[in-house]
Short mmCIF file of the C-alpha atoms (twelve columns), coordinates in Angstrom:
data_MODEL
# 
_entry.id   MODEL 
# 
loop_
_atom_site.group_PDB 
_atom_site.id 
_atom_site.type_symbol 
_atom_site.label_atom_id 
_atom_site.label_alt_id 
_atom_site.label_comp_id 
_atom_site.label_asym_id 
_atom_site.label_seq_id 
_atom_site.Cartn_x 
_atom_site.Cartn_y 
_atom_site.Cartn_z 
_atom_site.pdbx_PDB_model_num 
ATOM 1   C CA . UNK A 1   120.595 96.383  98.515  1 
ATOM 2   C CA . UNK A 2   117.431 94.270  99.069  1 
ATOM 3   C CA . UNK A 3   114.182 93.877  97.349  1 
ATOM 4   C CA . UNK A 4   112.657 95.271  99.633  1 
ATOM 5   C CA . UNK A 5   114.549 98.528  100.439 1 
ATOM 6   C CA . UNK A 6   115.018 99.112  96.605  1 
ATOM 7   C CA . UNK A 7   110.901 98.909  96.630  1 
ATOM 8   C CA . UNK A 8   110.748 101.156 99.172  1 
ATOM 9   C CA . UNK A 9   113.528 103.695 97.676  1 
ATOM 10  C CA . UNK A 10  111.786 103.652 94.793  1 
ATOM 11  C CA . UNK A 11  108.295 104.116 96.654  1 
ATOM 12  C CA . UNK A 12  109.353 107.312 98.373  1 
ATOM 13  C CA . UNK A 13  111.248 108.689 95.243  1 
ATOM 14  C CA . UNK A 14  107.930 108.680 92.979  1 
ATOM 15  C CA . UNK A 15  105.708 110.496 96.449  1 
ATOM 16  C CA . UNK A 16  108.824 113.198 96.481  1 
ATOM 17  C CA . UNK A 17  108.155 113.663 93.384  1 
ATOM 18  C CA . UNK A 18  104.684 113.494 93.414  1 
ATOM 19  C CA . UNK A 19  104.623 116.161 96.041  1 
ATOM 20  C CA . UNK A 20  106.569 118.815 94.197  1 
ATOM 21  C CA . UNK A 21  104.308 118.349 91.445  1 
ATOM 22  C CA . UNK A 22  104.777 119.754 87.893  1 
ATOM 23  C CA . UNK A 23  106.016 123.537 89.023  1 
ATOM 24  C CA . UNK A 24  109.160 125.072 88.722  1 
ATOM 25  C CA . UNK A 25  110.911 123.118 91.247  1 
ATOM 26  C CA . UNK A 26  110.441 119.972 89.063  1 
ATOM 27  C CA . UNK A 27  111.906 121.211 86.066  1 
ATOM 28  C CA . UNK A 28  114.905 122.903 88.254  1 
ATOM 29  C CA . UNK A 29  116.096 119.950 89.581  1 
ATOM 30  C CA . UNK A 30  114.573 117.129 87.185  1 
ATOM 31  C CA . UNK A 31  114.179 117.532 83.285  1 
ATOM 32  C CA . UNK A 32  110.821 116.874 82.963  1 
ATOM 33  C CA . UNK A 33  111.598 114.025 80.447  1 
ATOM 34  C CA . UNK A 34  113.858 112.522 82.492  1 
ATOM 35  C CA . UNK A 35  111.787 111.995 85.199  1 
ATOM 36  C CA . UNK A 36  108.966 110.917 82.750  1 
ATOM 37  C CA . UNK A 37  111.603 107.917 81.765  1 
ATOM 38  C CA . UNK A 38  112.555 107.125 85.297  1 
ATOM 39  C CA . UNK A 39  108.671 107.281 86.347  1 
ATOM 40  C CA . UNK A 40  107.895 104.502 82.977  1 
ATOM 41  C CA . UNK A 41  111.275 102.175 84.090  1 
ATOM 42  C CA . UNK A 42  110.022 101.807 87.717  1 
ATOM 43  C CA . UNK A 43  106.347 101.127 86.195  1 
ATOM 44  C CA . UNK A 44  107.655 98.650  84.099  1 
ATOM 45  C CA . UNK A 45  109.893 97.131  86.587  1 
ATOM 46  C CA . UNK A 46  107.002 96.731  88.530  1 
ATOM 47  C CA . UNK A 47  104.785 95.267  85.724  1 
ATOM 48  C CA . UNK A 48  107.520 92.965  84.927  1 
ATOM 49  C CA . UNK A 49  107.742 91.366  88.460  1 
ATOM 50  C CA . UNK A 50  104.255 90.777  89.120  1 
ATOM 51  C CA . UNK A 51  104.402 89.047  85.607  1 
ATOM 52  C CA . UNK A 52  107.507 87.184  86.279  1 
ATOM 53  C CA . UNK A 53  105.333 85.946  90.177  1 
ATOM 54  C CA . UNK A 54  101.780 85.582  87.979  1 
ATOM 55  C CA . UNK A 55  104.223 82.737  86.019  1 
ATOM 56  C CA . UNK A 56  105.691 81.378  88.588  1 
ATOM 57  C CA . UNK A 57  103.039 80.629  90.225  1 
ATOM 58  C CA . UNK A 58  100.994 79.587  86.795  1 
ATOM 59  C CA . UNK A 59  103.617 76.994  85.870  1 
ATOM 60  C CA . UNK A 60  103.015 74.715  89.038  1 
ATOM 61  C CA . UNK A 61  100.763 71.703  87.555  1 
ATOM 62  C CA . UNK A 62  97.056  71.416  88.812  1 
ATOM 63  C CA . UNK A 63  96.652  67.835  90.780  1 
ATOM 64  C CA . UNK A 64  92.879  66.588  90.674  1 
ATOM 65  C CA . UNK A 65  91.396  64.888  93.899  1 
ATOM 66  C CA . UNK A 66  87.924  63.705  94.028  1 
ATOM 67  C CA . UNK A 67  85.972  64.980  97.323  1 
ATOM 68  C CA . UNK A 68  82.683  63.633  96.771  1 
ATOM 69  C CA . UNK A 69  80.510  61.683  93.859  1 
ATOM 70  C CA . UNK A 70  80.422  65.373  92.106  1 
ATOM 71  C CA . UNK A 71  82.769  67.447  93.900  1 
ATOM 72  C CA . UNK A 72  86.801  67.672  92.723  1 
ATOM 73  C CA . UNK A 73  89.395  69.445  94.121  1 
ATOM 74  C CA . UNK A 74  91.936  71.041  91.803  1 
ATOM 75  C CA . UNK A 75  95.058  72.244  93.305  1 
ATOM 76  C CA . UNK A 76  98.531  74.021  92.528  1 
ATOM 77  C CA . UNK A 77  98.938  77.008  90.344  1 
ATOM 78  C CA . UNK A 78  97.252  79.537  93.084  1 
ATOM 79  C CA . UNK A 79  95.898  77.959  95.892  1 
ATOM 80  C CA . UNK A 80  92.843  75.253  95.905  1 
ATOM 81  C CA . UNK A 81  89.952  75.108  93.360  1 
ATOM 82  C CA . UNK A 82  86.769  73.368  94.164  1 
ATOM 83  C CA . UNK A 83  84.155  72.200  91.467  1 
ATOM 84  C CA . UNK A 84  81.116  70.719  91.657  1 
ATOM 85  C CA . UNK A 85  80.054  69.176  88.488  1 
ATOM 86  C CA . UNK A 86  77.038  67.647  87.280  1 
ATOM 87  C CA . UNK A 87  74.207  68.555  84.076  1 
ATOM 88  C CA . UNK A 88  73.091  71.404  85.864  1 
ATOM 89  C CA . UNK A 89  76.386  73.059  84.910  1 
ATOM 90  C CA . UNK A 90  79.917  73.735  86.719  1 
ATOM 91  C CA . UNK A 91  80.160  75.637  89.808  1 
ATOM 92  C CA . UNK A 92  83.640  76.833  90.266  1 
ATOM 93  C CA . UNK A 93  84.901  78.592  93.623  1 
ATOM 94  C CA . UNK A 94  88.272  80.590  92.926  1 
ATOM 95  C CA . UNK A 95  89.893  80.729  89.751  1 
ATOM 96  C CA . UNK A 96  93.894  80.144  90.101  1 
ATOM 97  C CA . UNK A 97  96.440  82.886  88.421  1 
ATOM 98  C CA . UNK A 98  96.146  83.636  84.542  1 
ATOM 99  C CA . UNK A 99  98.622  81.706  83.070  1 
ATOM 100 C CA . UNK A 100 97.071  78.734  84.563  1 
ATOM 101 C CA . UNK A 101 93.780  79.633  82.333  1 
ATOM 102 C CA . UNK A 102 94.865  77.023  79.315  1 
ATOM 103 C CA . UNK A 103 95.520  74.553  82.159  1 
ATOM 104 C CA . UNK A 104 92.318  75.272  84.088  1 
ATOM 105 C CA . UNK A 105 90.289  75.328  81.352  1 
ATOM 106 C CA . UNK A 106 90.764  72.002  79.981  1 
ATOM 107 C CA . UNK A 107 90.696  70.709  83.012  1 
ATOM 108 C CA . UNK A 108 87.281  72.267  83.374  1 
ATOM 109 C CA . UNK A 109 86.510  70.758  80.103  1 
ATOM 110 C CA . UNK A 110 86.685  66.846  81.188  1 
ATOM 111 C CA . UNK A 111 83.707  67.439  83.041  1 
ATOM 112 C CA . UNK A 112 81.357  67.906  80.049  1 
ATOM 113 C CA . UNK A 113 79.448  70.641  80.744  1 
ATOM 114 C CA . UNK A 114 80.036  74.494  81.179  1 
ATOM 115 C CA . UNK A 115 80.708  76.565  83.674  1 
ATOM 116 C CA . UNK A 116 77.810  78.052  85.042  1 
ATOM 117 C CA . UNK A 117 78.695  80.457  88.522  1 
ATOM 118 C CA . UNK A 118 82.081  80.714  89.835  1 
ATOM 119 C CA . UNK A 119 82.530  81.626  93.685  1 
ATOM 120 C CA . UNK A 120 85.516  84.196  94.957  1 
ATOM 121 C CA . UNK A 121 86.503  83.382  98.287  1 
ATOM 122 C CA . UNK A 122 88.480  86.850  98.439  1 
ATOM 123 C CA . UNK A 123 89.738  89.535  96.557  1 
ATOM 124 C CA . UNK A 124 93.527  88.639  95.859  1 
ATOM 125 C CA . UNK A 125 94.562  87.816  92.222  1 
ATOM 126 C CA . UNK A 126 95.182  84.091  92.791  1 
ATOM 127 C CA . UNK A 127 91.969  83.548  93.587  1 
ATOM 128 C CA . UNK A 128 90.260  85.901  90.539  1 
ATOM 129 C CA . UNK A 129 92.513  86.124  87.948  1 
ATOM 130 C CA . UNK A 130 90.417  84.436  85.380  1 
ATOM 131 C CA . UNK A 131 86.986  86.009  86.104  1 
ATOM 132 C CA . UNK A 132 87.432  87.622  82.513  1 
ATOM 133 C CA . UNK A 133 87.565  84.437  80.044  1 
ATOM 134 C CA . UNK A 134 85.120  82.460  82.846  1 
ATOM 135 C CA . UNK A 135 82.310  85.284  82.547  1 
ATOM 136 C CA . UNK A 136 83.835  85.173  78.749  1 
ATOM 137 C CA . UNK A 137 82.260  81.797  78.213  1 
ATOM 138 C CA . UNK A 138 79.333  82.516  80.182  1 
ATOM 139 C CA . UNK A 139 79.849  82.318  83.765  1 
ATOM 140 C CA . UNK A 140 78.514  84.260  86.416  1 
ATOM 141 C CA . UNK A 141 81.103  85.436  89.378  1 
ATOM 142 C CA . UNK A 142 79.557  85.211  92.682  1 
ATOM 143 C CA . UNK A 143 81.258  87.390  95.268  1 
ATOM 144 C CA . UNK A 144 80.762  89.573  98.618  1 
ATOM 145 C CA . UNK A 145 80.230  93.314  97.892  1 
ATOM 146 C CA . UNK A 146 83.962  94.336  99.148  1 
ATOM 147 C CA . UNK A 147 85.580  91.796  96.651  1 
ATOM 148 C CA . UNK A 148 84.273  94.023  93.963  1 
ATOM 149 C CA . UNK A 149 85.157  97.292  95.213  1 
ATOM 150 C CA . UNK A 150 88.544  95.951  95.973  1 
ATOM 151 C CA . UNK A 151 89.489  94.685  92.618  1 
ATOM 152 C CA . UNK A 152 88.200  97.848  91.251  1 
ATOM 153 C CA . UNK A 153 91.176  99.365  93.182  1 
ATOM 154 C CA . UNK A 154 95.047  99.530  92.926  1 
ATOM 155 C CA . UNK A 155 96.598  97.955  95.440  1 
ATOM 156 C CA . UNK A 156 100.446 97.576  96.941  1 
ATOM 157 C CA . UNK A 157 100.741 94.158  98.446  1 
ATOM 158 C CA . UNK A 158 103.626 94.446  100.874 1 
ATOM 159 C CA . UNK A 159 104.570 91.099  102.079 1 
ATOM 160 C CA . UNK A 160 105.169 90.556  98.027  1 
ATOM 161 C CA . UNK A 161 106.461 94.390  97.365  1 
ATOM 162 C CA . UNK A 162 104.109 93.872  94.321  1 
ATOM 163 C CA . UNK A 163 101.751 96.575  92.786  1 
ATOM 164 C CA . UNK A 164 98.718  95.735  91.296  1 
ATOM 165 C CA . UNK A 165 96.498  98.095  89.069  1 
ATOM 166 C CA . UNK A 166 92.529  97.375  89.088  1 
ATOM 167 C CA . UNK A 167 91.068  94.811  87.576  1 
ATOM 168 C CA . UNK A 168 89.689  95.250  84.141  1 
ATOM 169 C CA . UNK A 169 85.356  95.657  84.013  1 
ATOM 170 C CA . UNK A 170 85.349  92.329  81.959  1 
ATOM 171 C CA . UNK A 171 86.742  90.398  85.391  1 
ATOM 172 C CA . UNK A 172 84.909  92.210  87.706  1 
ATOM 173 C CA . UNK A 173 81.605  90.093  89.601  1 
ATOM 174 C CA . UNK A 174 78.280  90.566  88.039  1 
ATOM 175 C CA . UNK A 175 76.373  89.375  91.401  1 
ATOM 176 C CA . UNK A 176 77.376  90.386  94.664  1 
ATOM 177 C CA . UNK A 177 76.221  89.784  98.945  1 
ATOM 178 C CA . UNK A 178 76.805  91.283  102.056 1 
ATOM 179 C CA . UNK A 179 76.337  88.950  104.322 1 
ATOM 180 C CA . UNK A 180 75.754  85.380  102.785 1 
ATOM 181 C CA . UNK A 181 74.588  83.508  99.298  1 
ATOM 182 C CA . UNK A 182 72.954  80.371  98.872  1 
ATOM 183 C CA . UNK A 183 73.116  77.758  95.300  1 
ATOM 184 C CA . UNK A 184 71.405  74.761  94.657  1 
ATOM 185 C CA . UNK A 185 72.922  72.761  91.567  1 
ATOM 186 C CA . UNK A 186 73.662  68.890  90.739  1 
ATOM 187 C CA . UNK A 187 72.054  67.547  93.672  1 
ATOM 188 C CA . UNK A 188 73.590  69.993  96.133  1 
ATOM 189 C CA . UNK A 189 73.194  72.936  98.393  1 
ATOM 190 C CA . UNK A 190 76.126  75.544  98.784  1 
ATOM 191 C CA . UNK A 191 75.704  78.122  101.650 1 
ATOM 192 C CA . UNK A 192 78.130  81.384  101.116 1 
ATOM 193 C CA . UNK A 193 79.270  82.766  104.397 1 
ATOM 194 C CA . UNK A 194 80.727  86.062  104.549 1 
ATOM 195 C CA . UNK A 195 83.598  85.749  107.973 1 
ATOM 196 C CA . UNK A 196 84.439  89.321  109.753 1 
ATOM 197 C CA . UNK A 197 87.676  91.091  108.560 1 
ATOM 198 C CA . UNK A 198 90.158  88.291  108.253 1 
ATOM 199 C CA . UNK A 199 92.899  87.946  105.647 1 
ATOM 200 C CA . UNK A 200 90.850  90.602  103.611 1 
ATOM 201 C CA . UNK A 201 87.564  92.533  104.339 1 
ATOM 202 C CA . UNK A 202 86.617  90.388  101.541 1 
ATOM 203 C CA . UNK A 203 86.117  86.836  103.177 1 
ATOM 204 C CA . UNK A 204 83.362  83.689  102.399 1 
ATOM 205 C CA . UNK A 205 83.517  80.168  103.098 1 
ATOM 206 C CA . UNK A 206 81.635  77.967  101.358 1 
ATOM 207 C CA . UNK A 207 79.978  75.279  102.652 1 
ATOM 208 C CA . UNK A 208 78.935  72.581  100.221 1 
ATOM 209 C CA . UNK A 209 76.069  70.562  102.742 1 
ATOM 210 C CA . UNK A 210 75.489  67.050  101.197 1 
ATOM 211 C CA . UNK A 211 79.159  66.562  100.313 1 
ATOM 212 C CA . UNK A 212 80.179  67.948  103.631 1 
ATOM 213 C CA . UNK A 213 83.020  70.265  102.293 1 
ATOM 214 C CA . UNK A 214 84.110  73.843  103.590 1 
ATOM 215 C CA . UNK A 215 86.351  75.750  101.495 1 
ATOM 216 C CA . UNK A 216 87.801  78.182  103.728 1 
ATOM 217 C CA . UNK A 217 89.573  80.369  101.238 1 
ATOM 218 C CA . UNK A 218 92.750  82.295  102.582 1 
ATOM 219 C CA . UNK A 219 91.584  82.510  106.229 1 
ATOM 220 C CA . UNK A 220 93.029  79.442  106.785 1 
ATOM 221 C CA . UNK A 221 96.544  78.023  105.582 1 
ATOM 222 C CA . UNK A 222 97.145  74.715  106.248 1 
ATOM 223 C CA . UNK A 223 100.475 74.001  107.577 1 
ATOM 224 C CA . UNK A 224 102.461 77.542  107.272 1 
ATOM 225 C CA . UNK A 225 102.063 80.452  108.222 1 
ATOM 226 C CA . UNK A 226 99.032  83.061  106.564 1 
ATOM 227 C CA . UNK A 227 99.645  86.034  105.244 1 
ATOM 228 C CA . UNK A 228 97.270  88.973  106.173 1 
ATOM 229 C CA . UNK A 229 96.449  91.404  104.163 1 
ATOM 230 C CA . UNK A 230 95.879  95.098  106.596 1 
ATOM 231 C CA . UNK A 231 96.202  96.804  103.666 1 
ATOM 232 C CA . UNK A 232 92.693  95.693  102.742 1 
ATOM 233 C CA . UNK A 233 91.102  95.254  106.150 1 
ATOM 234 C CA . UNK A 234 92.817  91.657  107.054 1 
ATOM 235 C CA . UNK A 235 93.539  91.497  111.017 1 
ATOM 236 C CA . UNK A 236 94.837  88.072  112.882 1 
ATOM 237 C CA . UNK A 237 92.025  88.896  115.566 1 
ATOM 238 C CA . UNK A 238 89.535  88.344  112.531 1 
ATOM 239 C CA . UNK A 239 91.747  85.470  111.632 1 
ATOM 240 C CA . UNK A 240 90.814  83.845  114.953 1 
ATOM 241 C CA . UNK A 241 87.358  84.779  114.705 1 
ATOM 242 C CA . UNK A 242 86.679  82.779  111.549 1 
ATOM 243 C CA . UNK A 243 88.663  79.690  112.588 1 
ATOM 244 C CA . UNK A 244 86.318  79.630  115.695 1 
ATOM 245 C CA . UNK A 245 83.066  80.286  113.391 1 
ATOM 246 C CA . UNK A 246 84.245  77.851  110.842 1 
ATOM 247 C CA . UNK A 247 85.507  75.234  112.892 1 
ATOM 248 C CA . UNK A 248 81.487  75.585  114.398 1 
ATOM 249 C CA . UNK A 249 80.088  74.255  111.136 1 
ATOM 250 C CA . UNK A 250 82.315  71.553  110.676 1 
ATOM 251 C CA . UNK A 251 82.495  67.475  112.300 1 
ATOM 252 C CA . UNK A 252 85.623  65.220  112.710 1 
ATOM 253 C CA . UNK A 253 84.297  64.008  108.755 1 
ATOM 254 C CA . UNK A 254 84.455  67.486  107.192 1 
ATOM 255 C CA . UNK A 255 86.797  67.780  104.342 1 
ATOM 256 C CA . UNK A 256 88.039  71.233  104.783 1 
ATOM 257 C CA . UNK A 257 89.702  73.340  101.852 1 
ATOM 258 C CA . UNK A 258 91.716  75.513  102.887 1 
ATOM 259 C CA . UNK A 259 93.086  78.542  100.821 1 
ATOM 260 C CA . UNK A 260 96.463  77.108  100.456 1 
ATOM 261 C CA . UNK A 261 98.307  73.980  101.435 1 
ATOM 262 C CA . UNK A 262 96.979  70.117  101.714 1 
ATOM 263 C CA . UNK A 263 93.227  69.009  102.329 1 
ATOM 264 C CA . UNK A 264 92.382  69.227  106.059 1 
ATOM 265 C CA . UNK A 265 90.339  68.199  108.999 1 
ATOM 266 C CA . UNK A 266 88.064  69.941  111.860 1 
ATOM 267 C CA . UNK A 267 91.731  68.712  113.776 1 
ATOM 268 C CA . UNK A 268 94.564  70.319  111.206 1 
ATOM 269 C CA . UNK A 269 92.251  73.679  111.471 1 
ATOM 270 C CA . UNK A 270 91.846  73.650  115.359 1 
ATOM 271 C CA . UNK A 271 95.818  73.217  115.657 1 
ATOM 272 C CA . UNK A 272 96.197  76.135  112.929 1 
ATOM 273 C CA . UNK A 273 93.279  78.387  115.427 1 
ATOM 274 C CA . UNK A 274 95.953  77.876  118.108 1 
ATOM 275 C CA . UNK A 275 98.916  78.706  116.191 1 
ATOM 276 C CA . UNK A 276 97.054  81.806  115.585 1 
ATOM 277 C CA . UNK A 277 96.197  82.829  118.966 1 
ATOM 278 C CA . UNK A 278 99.730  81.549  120.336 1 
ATOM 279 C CA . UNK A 279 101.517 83.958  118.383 1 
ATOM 280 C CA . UNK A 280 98.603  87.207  118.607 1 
ATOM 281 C CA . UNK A 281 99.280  86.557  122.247 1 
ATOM 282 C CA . UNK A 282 102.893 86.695  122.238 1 
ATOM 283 C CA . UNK A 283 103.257 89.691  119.566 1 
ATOM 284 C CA . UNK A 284 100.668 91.342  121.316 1 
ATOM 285 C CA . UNK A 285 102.643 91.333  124.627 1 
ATOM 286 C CA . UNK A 286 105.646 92.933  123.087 1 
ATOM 287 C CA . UNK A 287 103.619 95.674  121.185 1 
ATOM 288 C CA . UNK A 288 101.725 96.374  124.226 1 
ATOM 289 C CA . UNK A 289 105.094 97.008  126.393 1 
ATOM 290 C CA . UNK A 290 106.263 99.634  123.727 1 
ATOM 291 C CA . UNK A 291 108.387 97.199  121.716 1 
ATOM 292 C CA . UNK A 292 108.974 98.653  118.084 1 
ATOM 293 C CA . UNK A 293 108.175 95.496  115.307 1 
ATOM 294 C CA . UNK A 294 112.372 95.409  115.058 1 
ATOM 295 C CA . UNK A 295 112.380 94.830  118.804 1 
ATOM 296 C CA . UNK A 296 108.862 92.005  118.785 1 
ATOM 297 C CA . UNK A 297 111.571 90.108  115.110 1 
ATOM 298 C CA . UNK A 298 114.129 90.565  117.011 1 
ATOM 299 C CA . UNK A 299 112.832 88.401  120.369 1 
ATOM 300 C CA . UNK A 300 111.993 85.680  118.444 1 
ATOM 301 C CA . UNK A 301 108.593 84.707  119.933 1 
ATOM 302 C CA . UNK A 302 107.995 82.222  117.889 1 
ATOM 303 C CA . UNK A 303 111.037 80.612  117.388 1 
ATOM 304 C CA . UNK A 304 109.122 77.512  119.055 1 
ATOM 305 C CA . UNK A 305 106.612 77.137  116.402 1 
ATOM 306 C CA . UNK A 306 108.933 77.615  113.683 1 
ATOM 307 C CA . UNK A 307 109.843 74.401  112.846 1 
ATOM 308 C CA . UNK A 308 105.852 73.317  111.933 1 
ATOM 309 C CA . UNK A 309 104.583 76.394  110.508 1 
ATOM 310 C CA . UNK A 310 107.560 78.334  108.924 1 
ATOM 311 C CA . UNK A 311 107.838 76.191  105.835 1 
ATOM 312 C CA . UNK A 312 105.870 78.559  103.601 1 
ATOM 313 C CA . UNK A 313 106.437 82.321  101.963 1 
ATOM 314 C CA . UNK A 314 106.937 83.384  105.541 1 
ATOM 315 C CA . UNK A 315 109.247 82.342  108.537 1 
ATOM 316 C CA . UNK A 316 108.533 83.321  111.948 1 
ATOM 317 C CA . UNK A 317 110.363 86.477  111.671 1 
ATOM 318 C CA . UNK A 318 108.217 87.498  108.491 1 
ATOM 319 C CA . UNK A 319 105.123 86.779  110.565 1 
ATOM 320 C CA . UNK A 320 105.737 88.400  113.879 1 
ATOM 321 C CA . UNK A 321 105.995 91.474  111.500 1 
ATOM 322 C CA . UNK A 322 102.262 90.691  110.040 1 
ATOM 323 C CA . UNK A 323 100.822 89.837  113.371 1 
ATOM 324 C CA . UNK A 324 102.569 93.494  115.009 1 
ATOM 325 C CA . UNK A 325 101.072 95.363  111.776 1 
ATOM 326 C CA . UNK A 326 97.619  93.723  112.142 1 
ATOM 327 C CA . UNK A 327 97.075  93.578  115.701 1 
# 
């Protein structure tokens, strides 16, 4: 049986029994200890694979590439990190996956000063895991408004068949925006930008001006395929959107951050915008003529672009199924 359908089995097996509740059916069919037991394995099961993924991803080694006289780019163990650094303190935007913290933190260290604000491009755990031991030593998490409601709230991420419970109050933001922020520190201006529904409901770029730098967060994966997240208002329309509002503040010099994958260009993110719209197009053909999401895999509409943007977590399959489910 696959991951997946042993999720889902187990999914639907905890709402059955959810729905007969605690009366006398319950205890008929199900000693009430043993389905306390097989309620705690699944839970642990659960915990245990989103531990087992937080390592995996923590044990990738974080490469350092300068962007500008005081802005570095950290990368691997959860996407990109961006610093700028300088004697008015760190700024930090997105915070890798907690085992990475030891890692991260020394790394944060060689800079010689502490961190003052970090910045959350979006809700998802790679990008806010370490809020806790940041605002620990001090810092001050920056993020939109829906960021914090989100991480106050459980969440099943499907694409990974992982559960996650809320975040703790310690690793929650302290300040938060609806529509944009704005930072001045070491010599530099940082404009916030919150982007429509996207990947998340969650979304900011963040433009750093003098050092002509956009991190993009997760609306924009360079080279693969994205995932989006409808479970927390994500949509590939929204994707679109962004790419053509981001692409707007951005010149053939822009160094542009994206969420995951290499550094990139105005050109790497205007060939990912019409990857994007290439496939809504196509998807949204075969869900408009009454085709099922088995039917849209099963045509393979983008067995075409495959081949430059299937290299990631999903294949072409695994994305006609977000595009159908976001659409």
């Amino acid at each position: 049986m696959s991951r997946s359908v042993t999720s889902r089995t187990r999914r639907e097996w905890l709402q059955m029994m959810a729905a007969m509740g605690a009366g006398a059916l319950v205890d008929g069919l199900f000693p009430r200890e043993l389905a306390r037991a097989a309620t705690g394995r699944v839970a642990q099961q659960q915990q245990d694979r989103v531990a087992q993924f937080r390592a995996q991803i923590g044990a990738i080694p974080i490469q350092a590439q300068p962007l500008a006289k005081n802005v570095t780019l950290f990368a691997g163990p959860g996407g990109n990190v961006v610093v700028l650094h300088g004697s008015d303190g760190l700024v930090v935007v997105d915070t890798f996956v907690a085992p990475a913290w030891p890692k991260l933190q020394e790394s944060l260290k060689g800079f010689g000063a502490p961190v003052k604000t970090v910045i959350n491009t979006h809700w998802h755990f790679d990008h806010t895991d370490n809020h806790a031991p940041l605002r620990a030593g001090g810092a001050t998490v920056v993020a939109h408004e829906n960021t914090k409601l989100r991480m106050t709230q459980p969440h099943h991420l499907a694409v990974l068949e992982l559960d996650f419970p809320p975040s703790p109050a310690a690793a929650l933001p302290q300040r938060v925006f609806k529509d944009g922020y704005k930072l001045e520190a070491n010599g530099e201006r940082l404009a916030v930008t919150h982007v429509p529904p996207a990947h998340t409901d969650t979304d900011v770029a963040v433009r750093f001006e003098k050092a002509n730098v956009l991190h993009t967060g997760d609306v924009f994966f360079n080279g693969f395929y994205p995932y989006i997240d409808g479970s927390t208002g994500g949509r590939i329309d929204g994707m679109i959107e962004a790419a053509d509002r981001l692409l707007s503040l951005a010149d053939a010099d822009t160094k542009i951050v994206p969420g995951h994958g290499p550094l990139g260009t105005k050109s790497d993110y205007a060939k990912y915008r019409e990857m994007l719209s290439t496939a809504a197009d196509r998807v949204r053909k075969l869900k408009a003529s009454g085709k099922s999401v088995e039917d849209a895999i099963a045509a393979k509409p983008l067995a075409d672009l495959d081949a430059d943007w299937g290299k990631g977590r999903l294949n072409g399959d695994g994305f006609v199924k977000v595009v159908y489910s976001t659409l």
